[in-house]
N, C-alpha and C positions, 0 to 999 in steps of 0.2 A: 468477380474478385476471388481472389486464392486466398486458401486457407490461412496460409503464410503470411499476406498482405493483410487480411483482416485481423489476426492478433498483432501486427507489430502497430497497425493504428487504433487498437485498442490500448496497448501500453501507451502510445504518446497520447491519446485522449486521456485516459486517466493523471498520465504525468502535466498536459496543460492544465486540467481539470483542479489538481494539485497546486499549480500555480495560480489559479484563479484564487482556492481558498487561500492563500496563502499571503495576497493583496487583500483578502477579506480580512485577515487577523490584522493587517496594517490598518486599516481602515476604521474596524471598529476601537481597536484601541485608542490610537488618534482620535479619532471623536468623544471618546473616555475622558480623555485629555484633556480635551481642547472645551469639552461640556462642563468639567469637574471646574475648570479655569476661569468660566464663564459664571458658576455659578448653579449652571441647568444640570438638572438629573436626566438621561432616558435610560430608565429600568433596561436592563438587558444585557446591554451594548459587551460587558465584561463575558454574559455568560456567551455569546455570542460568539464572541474571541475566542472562549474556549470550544467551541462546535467547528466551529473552520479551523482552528489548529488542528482535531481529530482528523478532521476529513482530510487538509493537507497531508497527514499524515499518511493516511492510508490512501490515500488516494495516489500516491508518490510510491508505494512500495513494488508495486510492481513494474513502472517504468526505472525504477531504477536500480532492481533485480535485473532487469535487460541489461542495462548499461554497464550491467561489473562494476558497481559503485555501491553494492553491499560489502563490509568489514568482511574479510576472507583469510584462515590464516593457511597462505599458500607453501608456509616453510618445509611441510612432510609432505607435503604434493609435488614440489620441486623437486626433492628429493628421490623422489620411488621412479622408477623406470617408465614409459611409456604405459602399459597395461597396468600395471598397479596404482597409477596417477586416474586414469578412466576408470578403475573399480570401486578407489576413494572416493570420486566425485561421484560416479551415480549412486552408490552410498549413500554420502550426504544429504544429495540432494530428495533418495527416496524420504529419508529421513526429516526433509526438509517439506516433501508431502504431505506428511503425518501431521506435522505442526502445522501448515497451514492449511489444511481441511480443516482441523479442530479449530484454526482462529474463524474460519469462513461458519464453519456450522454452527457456531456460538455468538457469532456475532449477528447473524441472519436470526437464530432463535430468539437472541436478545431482542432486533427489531418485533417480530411477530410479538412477544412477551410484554411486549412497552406498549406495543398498539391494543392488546387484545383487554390490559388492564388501566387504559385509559393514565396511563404513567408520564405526569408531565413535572417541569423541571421547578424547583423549589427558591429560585430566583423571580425576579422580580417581572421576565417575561411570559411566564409558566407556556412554555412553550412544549405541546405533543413531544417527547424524547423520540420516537418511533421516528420523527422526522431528521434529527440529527446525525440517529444511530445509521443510519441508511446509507448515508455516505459511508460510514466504518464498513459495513455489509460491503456495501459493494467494494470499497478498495479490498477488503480481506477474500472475497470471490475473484477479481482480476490476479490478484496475487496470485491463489491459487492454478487459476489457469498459466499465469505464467511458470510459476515453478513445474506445473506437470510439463508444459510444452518446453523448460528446459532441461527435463527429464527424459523424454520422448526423444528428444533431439539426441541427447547424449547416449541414449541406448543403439543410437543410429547409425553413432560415431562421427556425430557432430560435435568440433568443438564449441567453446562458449562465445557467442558473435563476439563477445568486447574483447576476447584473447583469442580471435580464428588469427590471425597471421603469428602471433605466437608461439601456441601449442598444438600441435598436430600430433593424432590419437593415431597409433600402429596395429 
């Protein structure tokens, strides 16, 4: 398997993976509902909702970094000529390295720091936090792999797949 092949079904893994949490926050809620209606308590269920909404979160960010469905403001990019349109964008995007290294390395430290001090959650599931934060970890690691690899790309003089028939770099 190619290089190439192996990160783009690692964004759509992380983007179904996404969806997955994402029927989880439906799920537990609904049952929130549907238990609070009944009568029946299960401890958790709310904090629960909020761990799969994290992980939806981030687990989504880099599949859809791929897809050119991050907020973009393209009006000074449009603007500037061919070469000064590629020197704004790999710009950014270094820029956009920086930020997401530090979300990946702080987010990975947070897991180590939550496991190593035995840090569990103050709801009604006390659940290991190191287990939730993981999911964050890892979407904030795929991200970063994606923004380098559309970095790489763009130093290549590749344009961005979701605007390759659009913009072509001179």
């Amino acid at each position: 398997m190619s290089l190439r092949r192996f990160l783009d079904a690692l964004y759509t893994v992380s983007g179904a993976l996404a969806g997955v949490f994402t029927v989880g926050v439906l799920v537990a809620v609904t049952l929130s509902i549907a238990t609070r209606q009944l009568g029946v308590h299960i401890g958790g269920l709310d904090a629960y909702a909020g761990y799969s909404m994290a992980a939806a979160g981030f687990l989504a960010l880099a599949h859809t970094f791929k897809k050119g469905e991050h907020i973009r403001v393209t009006l000074l990019l449009a603007a500037l000529p061919s070469k000064g349109r590629l020197r704004l964008d790999i710009f950014a995007l270094l820029v956009a390295c920086a930020i997401a290294a530090n979300l990946c390395w702080f987010s990975g430290k947070l897991v180590l720091d939550s496991h190593a001090y035995n840090d569990i959650s103050t709801s009604d599931d006390a659940t290991p936090l190191w287990i939730p934060q993981l999911a964050m970890a890892l979407g904030a690691l795929i991200f970063f792999i994606a923004v380098m690899d559309e970095t790489v790309r763009r130093f290549k003089g590749i344009p961005e797949a979701a605007q390759a028939e659009e913009t072509h770099y001179e």
